[in-house]
C-alpha positions as CSV (number, residue, x, y, z in Angstrom):
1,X,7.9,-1.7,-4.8
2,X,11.2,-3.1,-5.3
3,X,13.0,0.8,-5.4
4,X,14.0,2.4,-2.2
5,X,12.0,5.4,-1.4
6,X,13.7,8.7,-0.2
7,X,12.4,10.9,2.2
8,X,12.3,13.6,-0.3
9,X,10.3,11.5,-2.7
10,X,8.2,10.9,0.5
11,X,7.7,14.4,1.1
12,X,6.7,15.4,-2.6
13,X,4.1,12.9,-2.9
14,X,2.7,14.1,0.5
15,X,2.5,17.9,-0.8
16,X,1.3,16.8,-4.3
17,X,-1.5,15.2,-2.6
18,X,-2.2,17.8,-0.1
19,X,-2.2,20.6,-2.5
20,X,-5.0,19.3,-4.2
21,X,-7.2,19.8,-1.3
22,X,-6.8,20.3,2.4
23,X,-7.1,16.7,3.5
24,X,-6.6,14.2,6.3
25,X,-4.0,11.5,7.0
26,X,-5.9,8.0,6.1
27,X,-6.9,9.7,2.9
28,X,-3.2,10.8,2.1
29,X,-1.9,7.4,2.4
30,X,-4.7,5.7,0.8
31,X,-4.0,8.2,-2.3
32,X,-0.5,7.7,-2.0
33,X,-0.8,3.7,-2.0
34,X,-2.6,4.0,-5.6
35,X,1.5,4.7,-6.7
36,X,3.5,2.6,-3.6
37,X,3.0,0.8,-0.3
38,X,3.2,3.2,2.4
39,X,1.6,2.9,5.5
40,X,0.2,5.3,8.0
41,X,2.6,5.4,10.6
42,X,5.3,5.7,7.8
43,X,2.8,9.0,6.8
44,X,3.2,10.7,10.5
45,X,6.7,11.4,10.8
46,X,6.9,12.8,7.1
47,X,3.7,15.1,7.9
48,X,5.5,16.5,11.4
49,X,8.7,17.1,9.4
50,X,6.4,19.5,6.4
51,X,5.0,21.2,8.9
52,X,8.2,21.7,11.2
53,X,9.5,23.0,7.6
54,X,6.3,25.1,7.2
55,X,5.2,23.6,4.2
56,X,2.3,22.4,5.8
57,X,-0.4,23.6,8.1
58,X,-3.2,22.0,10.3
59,X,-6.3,22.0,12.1
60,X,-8.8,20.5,13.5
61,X,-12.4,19.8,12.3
62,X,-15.6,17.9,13.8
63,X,-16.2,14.8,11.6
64,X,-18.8,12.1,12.3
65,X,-18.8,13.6,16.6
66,X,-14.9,13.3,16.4
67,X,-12.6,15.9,15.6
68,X,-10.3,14.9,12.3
69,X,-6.8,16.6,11.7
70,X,-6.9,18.3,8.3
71,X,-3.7,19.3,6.5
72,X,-3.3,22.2,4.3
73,X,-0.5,23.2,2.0
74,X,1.4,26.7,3.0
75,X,3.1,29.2,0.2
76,X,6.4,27.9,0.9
77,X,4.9,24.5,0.6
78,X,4.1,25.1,-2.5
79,X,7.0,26.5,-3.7
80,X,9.0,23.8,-2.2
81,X,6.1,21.2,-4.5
82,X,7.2,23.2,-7.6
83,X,10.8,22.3,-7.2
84,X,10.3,18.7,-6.0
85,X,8.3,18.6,-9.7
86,X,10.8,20.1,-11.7
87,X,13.7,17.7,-10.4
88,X,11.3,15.1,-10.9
89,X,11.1,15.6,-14.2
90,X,15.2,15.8,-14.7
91,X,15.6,12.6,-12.8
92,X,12.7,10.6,-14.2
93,X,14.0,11.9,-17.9
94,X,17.8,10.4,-16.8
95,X,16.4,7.2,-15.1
96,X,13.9,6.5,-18.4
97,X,17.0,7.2,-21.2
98,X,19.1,5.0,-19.2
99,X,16.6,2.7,-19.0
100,X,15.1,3.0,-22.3
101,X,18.7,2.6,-23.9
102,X,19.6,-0.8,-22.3
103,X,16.4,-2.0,-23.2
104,X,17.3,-1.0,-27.2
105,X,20.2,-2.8,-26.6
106,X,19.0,-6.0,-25.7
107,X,15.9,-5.6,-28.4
108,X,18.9,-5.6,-31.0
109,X,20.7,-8.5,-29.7
């Protein structure tokens, strides 16, 4: 992707996945790739700062003989998902009409 990506966009596609199900971190970037490049140790540092926000939790569960680090959305995660949404909506509706509008504008020309 050509667009810088913010660390808040970064952290609202992380909870979006997660809140779907409690899930681990190859399967959060795999998910997340389907949208942008992003690679796991790009996912690490964004999953220590949710949880040192408390908008996610952890654990540990056995998986094949080897213990895999699940991830789990809190309350205040989701809360926090909910306003990442809505602002996503405002910006993605201000990026699109600006967007949209230039494009008209060089249709007519």
């Amino acid at each position: 992707m050509v667009f810088p990506v913010s660390a808040a966009l970064l952290d609202a596609l992380v909870l979006s996945v997660v809140s779907r199900e409690d899930t681990y971190g190859y399967k959060i970037t795999q998910e997340i790739r389907d949208a942008m490049e992003m690679s796991e140790s790009t996912l690490y540092p964004v999953l220590r700062r949710l949880m040192k926000s408390e908008f996610l939790t952890s654990y540990d569960q056995e998986y094949l003989g080897r213990n895999r680090r699940y991830y789990k959305i809190t309350d205040k995660g989701v809360e926090q998902l909910k306003n990442y949404r809505e602002e996503w909506l405002i910006y993605m509706d201000k990026i699109n009409s600006l967007i949209s509008d230039q494009i008209d504008k060089e249709d007519n020309q």
